[in-house]
N, CA, C and O atoms as CSV, one atom per row, in Angstrom:
chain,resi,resn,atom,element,x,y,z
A,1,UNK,N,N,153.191,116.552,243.553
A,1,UNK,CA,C,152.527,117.808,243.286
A,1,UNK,C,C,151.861,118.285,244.573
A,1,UNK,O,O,151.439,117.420,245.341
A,2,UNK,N,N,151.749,119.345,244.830
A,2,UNK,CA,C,151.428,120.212,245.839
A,2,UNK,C,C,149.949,120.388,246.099
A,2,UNK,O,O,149.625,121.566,246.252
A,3,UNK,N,N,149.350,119.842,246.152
A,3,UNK,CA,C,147.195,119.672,246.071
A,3,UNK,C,C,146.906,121.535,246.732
A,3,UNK,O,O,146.224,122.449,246.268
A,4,UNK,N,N,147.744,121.453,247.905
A,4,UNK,CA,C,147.077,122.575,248.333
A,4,UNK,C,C,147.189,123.717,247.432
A,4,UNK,O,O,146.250,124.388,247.003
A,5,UNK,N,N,148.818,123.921,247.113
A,5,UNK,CA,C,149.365,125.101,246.740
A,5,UNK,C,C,148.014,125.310,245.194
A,5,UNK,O,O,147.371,126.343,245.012
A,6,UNK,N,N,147.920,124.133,244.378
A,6,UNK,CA,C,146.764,124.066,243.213
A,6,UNK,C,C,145.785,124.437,243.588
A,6,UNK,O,O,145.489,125.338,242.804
A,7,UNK,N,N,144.717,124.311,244.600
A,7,UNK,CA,C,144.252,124.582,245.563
A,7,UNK,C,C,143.231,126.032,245.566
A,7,UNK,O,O,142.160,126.517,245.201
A,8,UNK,N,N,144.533,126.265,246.302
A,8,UNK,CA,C,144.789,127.665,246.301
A,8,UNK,C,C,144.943,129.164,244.805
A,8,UNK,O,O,144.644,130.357,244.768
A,9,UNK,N,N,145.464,128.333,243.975
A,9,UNK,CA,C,145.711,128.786,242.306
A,9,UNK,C,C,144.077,128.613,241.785
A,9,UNK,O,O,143.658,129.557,241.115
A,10,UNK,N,N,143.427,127.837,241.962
A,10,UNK,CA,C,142.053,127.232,241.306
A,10,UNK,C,C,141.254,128.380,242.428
A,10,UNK,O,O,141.054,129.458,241.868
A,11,UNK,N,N,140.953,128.353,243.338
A,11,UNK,CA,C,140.325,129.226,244.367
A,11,UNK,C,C,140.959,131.184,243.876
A,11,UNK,O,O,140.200,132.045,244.322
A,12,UNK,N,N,141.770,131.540,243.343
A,12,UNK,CA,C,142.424,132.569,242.939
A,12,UNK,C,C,141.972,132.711,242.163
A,12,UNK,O,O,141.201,133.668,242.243
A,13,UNK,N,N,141.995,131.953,240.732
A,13,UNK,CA,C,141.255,132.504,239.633
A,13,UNK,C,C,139.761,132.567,239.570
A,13,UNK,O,O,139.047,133.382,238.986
A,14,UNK,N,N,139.432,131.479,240.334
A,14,UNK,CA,C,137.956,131.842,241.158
A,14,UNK,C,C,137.231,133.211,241.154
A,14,UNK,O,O,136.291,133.758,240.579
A,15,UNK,N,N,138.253,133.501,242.189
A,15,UNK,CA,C,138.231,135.030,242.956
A,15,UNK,C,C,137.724,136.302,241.254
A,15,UNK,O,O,137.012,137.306,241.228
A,16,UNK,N,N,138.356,135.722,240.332
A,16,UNK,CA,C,138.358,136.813,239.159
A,16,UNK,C,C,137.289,136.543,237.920
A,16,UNK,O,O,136.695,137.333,237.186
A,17,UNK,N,N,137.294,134.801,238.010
A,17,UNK,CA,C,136.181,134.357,237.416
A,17,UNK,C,C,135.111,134.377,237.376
A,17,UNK,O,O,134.393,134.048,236.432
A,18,UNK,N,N,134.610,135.045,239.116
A,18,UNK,CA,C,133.042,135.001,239.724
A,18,UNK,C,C,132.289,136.110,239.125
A,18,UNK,O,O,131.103,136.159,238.799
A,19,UNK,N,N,133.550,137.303,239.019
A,19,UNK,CA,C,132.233,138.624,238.998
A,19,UNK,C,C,131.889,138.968,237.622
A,19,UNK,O,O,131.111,139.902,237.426
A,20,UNK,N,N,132.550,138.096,236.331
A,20,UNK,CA,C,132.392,137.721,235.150
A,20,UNK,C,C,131.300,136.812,234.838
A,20,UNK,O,O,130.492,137.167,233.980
A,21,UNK,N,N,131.157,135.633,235.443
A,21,UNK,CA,C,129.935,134.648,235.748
A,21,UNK,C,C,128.893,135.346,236.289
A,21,UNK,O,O,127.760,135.324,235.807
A,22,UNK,N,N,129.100,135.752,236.927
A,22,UNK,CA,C,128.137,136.364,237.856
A,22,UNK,C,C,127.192,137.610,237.234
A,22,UNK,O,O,125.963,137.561,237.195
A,23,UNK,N,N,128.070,138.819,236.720
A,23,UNK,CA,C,127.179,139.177,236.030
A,23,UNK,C,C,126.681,139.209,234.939
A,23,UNK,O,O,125.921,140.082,234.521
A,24,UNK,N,N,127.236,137.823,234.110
A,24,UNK,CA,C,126.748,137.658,232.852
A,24,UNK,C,C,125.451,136.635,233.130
A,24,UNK,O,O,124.654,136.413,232.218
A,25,UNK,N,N,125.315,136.110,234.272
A,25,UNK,CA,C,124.196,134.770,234.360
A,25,UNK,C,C,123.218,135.409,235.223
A,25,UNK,O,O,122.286,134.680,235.564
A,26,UNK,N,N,123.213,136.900,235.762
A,26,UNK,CA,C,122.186,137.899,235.960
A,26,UNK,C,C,121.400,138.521,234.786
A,26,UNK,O,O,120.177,138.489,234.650
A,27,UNK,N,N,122.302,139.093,233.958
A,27,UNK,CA,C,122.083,139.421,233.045
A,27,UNK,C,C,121.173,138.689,231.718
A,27,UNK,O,O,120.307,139.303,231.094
A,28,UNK,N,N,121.509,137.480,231.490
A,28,UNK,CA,C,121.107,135.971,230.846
A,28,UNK,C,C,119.533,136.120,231.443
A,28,UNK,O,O,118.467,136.492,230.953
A,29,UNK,N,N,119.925,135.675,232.646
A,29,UNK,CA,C,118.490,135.402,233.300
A,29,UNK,C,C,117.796,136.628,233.085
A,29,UNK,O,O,116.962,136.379,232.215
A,30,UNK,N,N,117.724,137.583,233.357
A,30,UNK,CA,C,116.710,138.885,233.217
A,30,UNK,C,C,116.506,139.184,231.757
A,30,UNK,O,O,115.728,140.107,231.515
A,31,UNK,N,N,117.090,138.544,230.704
A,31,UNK,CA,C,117.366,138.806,229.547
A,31,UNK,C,C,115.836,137.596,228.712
A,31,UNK,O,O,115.282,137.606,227.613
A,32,UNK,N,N,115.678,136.677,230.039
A,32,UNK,CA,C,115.136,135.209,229.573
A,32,UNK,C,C,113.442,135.741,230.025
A,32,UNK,O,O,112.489,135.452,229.301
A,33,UNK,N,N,113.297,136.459,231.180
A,33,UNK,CA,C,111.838,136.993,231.372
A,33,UNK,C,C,111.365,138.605,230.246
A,33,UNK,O,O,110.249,139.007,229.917
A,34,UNK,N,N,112.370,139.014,230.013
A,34,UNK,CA,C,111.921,139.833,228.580
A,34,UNK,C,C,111.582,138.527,227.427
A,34,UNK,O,O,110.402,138.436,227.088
A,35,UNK,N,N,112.108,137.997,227.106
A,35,UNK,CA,C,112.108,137.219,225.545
A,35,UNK,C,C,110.530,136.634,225.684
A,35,UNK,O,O,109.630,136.494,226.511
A,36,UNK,N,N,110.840,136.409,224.346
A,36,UNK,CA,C,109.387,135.964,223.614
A,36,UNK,C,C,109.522,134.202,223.318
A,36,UNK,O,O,108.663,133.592,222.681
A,37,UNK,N,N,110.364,133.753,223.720
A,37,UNK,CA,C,110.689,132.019,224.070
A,37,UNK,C,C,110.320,131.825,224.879
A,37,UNK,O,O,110.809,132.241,225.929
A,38,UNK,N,N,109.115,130.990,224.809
A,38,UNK,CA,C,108.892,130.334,226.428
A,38,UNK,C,C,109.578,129.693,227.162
A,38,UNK,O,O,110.087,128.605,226.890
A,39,UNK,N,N,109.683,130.378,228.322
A,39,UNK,CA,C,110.225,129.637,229.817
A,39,UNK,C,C,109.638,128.859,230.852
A,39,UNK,O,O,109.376,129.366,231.943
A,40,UNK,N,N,109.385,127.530,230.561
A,40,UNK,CA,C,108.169,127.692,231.931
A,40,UNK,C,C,108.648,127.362,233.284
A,40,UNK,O,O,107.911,127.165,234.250
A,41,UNK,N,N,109.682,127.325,233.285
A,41,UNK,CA,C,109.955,127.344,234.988
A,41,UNK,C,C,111.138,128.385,235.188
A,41,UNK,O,O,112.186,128.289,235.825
A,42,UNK,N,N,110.659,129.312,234.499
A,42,UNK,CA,C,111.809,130.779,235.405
A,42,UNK,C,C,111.944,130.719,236.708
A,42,UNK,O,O,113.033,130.478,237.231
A,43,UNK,N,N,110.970,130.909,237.308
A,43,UNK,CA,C,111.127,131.007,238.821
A,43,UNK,C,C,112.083,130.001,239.578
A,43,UNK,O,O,112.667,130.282,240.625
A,44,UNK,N,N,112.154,128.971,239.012
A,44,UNK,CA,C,112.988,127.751,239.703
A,44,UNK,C,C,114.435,128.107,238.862
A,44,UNK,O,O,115.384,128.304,239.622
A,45,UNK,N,N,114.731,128.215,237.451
A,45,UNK,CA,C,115.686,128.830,236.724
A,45,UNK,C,C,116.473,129.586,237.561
A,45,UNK,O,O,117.695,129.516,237.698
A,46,UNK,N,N,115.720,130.285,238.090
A,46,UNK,CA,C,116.226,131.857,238.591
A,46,UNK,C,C,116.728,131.369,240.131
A,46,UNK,O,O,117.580,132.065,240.684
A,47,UNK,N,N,116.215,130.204,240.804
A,47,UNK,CA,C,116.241,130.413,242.275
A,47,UNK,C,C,117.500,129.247,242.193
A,47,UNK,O,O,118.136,128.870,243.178
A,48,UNK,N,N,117.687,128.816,240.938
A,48,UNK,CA,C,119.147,127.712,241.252
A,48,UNK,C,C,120.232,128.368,240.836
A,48,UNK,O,O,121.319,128.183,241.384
A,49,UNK,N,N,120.008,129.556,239.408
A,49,UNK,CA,C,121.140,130.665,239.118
A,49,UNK,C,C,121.470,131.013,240.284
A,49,UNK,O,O,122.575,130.591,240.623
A,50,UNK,N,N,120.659,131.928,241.398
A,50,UNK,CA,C,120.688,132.592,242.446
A,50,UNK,C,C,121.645,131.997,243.798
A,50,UNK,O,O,122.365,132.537,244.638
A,51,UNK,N,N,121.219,130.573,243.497
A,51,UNK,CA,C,121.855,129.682,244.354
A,51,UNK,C,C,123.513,129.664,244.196
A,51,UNK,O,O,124.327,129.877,245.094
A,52,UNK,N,N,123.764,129.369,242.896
A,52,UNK,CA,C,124.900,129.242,242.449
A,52,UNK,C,C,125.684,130.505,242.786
A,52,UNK,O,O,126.858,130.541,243.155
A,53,UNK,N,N,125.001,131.360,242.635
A,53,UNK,CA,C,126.262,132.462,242.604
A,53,UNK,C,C,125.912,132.806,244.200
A,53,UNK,O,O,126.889,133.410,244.642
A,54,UNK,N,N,125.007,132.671,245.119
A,54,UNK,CA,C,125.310,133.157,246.653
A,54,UNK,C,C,126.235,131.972,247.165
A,54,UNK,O,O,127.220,132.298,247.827
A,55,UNK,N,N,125.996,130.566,246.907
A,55,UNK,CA,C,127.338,129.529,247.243
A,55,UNK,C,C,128.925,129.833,246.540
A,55,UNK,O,O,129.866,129.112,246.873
A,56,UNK,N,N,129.079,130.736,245.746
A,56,UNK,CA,C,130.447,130.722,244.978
A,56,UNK,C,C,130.263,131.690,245.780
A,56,UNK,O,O,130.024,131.100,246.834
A,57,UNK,N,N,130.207,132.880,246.012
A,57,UNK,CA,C,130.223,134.143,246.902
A,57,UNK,C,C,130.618,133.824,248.084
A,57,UNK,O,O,131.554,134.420,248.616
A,58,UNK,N,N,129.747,132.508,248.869
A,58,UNK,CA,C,129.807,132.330,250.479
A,58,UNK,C,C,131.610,131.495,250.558
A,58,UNK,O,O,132.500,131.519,251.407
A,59,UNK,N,N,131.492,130.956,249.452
A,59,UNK,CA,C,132.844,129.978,249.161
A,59,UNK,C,C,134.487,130.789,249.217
A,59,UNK,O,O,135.550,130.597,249.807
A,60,UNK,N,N,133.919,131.801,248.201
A,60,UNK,CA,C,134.880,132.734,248.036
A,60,UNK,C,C,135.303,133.710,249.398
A,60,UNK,O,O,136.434,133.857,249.862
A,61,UNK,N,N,134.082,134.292,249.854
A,61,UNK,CA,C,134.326,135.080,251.507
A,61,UNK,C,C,134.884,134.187,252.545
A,61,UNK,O,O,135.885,134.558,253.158
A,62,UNK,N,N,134.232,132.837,252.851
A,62,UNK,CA,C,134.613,132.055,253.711
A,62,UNK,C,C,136.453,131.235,253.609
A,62,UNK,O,O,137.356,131.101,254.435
A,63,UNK,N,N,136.326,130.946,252.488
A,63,UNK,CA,C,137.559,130.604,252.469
A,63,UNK,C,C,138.574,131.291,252.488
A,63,UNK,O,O,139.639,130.703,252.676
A,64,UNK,N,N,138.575,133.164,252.247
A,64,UNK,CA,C,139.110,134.175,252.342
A,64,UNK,C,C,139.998,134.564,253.888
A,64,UNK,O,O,141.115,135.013,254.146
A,65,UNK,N,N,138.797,134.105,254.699
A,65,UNK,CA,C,138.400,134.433,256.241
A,65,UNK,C,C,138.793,133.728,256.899
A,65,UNK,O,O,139.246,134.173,257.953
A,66,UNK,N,N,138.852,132.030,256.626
A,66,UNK,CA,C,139.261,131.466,257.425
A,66,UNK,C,C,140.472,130.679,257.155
A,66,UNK,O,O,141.038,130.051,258.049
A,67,UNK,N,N,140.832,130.700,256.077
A,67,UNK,CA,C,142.115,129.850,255.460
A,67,UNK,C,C,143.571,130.059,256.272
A,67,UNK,O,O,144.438,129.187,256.321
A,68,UNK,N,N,143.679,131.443,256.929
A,68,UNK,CA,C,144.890,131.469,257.511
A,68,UNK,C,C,144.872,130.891,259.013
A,68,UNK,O,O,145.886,130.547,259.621
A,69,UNK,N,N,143.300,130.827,259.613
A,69,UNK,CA,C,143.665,130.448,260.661
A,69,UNK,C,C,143.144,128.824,260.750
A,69,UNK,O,O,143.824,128.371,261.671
A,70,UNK,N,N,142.664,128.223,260.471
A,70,UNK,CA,C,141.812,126.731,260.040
A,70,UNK,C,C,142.267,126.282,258.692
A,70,UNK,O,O,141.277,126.445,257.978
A,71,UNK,N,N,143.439,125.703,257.810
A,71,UNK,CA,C,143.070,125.594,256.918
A,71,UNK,C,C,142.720,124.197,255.985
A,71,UNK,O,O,142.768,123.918,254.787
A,72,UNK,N,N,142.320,123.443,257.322
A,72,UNK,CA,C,141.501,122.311,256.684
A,72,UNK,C,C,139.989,122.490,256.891
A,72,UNK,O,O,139.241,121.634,256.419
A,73,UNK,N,N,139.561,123.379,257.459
A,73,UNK,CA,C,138.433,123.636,257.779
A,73,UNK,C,C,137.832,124.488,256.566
A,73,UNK,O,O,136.731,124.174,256.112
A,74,UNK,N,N,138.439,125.396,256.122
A,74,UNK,CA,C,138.261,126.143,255.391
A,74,UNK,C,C,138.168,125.258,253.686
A,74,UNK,O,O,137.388,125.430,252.749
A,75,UNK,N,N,139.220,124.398,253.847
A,75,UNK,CA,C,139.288,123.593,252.234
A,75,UNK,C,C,137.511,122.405,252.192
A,75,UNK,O,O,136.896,121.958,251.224
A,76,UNK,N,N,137.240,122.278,253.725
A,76,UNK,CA,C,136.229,121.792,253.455
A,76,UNK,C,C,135.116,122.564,253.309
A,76,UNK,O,O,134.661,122.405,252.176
A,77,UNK,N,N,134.458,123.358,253.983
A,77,UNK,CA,C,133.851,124.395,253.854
A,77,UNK,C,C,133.484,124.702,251.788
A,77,UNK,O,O,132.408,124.455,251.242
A,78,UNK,N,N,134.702,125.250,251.113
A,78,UNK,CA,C,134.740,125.404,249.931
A,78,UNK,C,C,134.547,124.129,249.215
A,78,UNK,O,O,133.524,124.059,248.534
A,79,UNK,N,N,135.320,123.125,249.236
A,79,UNK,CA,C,134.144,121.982,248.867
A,79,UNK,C,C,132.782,121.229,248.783
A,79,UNK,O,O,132.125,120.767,247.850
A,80,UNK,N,N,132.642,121.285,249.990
A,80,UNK,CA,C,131.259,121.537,249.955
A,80,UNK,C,C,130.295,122.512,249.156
A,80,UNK,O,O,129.468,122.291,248.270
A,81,UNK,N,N,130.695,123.645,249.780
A,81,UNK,CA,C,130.345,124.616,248.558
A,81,UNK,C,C,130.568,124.511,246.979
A,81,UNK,O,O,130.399,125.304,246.052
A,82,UNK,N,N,130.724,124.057,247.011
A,82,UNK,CA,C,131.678,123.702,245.854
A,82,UNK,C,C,130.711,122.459,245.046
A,82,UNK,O,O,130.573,122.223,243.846
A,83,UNK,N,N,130.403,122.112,245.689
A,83,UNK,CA,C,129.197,120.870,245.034
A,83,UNK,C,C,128.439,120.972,245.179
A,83,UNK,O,O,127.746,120.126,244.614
A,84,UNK,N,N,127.368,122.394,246.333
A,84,UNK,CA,C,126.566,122.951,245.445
A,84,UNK,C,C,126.411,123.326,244.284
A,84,UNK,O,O,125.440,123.219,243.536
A,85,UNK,N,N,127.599,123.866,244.111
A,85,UNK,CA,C,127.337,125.008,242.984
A,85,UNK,C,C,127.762,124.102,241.607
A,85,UNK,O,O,127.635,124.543,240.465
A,86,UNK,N,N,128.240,122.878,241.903
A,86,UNK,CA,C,128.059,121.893,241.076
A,86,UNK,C,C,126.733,121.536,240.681
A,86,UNK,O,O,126.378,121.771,239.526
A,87,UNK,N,N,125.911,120.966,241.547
A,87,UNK,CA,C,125.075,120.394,241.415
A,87,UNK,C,C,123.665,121.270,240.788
A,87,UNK,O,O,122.697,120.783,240.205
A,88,UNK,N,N,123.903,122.587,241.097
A,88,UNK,CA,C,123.479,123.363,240.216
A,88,UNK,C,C,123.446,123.559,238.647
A,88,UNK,O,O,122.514,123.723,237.859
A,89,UNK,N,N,124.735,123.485,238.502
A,89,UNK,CA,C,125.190,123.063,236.689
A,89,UNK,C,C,124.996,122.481,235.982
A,89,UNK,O,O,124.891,122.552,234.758
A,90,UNK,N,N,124.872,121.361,237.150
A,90,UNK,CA,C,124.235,119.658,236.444
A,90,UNK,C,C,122.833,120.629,236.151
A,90,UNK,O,O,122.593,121.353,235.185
A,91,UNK,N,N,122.129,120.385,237.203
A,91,UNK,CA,C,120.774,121.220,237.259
A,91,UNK,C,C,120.853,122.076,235.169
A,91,UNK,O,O,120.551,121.758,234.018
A,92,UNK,N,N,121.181,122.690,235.580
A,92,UNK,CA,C,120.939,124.194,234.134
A,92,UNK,C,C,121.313,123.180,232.991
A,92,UNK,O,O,120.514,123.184,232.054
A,93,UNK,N,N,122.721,122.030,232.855
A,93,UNK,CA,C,122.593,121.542,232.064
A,93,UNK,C,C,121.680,120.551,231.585
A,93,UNK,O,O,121.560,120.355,230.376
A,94,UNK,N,N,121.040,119.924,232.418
A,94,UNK,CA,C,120.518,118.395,232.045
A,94,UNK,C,C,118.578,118.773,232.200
A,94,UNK,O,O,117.647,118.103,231.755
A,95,UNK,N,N,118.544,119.904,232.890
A,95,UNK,CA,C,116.848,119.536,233.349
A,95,UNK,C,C,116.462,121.328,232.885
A,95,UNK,O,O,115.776,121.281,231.864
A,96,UNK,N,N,116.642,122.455,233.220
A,96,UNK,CA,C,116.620,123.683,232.437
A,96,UNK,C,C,116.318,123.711,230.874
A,96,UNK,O,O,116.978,123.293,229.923
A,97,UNK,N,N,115.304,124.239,230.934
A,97,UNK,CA,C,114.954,124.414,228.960
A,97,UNK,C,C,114.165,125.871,229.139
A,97,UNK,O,O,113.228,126.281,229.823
A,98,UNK,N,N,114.924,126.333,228.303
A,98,UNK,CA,C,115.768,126.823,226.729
A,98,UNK,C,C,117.003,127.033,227.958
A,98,UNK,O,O,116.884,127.424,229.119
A,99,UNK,N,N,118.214,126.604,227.186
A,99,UNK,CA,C,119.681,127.030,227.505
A,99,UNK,C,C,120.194,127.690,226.641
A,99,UNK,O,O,120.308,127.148,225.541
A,100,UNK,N,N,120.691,129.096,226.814
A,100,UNK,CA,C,121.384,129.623,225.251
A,100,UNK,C,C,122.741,129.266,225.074
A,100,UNK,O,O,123.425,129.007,226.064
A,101,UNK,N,N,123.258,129.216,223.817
A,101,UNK,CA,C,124.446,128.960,223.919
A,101,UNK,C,C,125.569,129.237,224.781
A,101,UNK,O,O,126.410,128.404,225.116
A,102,UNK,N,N,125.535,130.629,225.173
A,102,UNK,CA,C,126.320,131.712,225.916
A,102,UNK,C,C,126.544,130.718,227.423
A,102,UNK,O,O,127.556,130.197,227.892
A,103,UNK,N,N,124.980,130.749,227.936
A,103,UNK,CA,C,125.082,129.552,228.930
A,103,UNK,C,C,125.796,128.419,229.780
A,103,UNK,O,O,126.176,128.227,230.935
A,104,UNK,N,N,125.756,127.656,228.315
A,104,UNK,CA,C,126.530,126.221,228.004
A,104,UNK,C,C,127.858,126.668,228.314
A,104,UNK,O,O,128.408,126.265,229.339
A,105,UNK,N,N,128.579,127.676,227.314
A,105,UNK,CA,C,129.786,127.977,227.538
A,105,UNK,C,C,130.651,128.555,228.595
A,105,UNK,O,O,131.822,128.307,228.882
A,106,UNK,N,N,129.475,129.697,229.296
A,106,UNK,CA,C,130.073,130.212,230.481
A,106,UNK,C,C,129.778,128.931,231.831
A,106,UNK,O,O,130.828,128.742,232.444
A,107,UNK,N,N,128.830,128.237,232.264
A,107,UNK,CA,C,128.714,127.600,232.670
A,107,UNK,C,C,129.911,125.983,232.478
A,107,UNK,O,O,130.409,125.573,233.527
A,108,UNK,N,N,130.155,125.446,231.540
A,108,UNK,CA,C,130.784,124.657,231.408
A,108,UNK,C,C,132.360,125.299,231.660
A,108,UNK,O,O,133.085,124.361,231.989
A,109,UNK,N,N,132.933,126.263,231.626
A,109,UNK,CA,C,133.730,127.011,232.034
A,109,UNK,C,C,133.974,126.996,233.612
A,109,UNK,O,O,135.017,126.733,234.211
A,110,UNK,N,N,133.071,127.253,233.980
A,110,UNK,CA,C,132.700,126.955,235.193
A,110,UNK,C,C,133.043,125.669,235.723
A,110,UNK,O,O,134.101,125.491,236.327
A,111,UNK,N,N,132.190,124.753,235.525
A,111,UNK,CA,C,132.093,123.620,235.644
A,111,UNK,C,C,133.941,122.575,235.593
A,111,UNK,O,O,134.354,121.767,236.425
A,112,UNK,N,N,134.348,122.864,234.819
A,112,UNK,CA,C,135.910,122.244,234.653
A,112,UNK,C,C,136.417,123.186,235.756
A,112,UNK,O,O,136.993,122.537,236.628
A,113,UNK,N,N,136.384,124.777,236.051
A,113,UNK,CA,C,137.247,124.715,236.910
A,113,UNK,C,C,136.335,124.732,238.603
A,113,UNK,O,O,136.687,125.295,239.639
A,114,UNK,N,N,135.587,124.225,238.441
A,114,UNK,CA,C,134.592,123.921,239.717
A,114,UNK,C,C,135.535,122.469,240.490
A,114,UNK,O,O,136.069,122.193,241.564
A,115,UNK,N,N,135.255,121.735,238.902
A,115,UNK,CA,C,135.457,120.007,239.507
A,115,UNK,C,C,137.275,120.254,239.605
A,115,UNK,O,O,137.681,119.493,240.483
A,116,UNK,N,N,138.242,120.916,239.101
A,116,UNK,CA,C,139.016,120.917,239.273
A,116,UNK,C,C,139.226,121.411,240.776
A,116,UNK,O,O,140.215,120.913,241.314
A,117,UNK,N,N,138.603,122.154,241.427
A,117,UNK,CA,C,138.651,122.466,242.695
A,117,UNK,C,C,137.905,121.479,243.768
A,117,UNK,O,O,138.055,121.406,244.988
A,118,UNK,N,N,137.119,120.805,242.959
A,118,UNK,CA,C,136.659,119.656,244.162
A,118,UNK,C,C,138.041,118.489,244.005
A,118,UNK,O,O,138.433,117.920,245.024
A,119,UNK,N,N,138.581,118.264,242.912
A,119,UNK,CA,C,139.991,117.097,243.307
A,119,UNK,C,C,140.972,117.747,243.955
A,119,UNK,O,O,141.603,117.036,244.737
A,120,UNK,N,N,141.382,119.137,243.862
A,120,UNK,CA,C,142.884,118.953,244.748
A,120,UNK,C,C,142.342,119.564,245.934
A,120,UNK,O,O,143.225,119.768,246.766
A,121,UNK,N,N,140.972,119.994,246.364
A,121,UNK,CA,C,141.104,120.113,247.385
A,121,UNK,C,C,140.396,118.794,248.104
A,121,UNK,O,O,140.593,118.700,249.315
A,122,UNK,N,N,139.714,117.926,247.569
A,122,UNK,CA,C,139.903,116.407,248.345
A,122,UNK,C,C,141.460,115.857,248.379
A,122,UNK,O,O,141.963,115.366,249.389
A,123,UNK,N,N,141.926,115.965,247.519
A,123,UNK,CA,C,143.393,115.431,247.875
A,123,UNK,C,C,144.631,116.637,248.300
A,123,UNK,O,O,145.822,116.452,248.052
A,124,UNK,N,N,144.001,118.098,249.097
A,124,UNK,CA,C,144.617,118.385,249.909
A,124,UNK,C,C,144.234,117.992,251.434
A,124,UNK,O,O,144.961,118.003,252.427
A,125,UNK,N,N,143.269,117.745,251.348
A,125,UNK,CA,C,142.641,116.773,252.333
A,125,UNK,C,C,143.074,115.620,252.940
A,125,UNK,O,O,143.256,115.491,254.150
A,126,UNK,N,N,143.270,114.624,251.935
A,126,UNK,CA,C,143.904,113.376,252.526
A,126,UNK,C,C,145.637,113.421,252.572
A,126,UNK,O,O,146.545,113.858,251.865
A,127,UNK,N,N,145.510,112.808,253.647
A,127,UNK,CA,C,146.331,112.208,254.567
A,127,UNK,C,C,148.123,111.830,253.487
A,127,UNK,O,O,149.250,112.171,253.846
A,128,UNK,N,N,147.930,111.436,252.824
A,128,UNK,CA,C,149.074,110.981,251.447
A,128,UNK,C,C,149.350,111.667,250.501
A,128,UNK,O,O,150.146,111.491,249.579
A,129,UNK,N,N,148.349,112.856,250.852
A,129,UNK,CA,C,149.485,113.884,249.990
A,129,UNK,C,C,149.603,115.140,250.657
A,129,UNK,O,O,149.520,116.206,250.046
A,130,UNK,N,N,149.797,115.055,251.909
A,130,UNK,CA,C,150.088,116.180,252.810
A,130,UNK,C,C,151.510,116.342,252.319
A,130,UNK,O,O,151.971,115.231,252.057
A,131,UNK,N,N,152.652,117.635,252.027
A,131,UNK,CA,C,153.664,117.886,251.958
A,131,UNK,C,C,154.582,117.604,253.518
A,131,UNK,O,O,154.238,117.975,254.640
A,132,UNK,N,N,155.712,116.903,253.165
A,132,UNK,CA,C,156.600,117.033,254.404
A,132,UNK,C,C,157.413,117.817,254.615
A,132,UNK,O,O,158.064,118.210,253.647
A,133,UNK,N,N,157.674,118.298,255.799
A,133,UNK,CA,C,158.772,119.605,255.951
A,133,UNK,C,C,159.892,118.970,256.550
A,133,UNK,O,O,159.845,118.026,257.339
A,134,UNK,N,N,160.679,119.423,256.218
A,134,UNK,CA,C,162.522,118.965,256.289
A,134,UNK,C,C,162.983,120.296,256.883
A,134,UNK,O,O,162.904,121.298,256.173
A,135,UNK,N,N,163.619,120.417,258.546
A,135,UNK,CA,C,163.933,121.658,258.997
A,135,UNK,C,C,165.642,121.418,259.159
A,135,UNK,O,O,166.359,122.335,259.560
């Protein structure tokens, strides 16, 4: 199987997935300082949402930009990124209170095709599953 070419397919739907995430977990959040449920750490809520979506943004531009001319540089770059915006999720899932349902779902959505982009692009990375060319 082709790690990069997957890669590349997972980083694509990315591209269409973000501005759906994105403005539904703006929306969520501004939705959470109106309500009458207490929040007590919005401010931190808000500054790891914030996080998440300027690392999927920087992920998405950067790897845009540099993929044709670097493109191991670029697969790392988005990995990395890439586990920010993981580690964020963990974050909203495990330590964040109140989570609404909507949340869970768009986020865990997320999350499968996040980690799916941290494996094939570690194993477009290594060395044993580089494709060989036959001229």
């Amino acid at each position: 199987m082709d790690a990069l070419l997957v890669f590349d397919v997972l980083m694509y739907v990315n591209l269409y997935y973000y501005p759906m995430s994105a403005t539904c977990n703006s929306i969520i959040t501004f939705a959470k300082y109106q309500s009458i449920i207490d929040t007590p750490l919005i401010g931190r809520d808000t500054a790891v949402q914030g996080a998440i979506l300027l690392s999927e943004l920087l992920k998405l531009i950067l790897y845009k930009k540099i993929k044709d001319f670097k493109k191991g540089l670029a697969i790392t770059l988005a990995v990395f990124l890439t586990i920010v915006s993981i580690t964020g999720l963990l974050y909203i899932f495990t330590i964040q209170h109140p989570v609404l349902r909507l949340e869970y779902i768009l986020d865990s959505m997320m999350l499968i095709l996040l980690l799916g982009e941290v494996f094939y692009g570690v194993g477009a990375l290594l060395p044993c599953f580089k494709e060989k060319e036959f001229y």
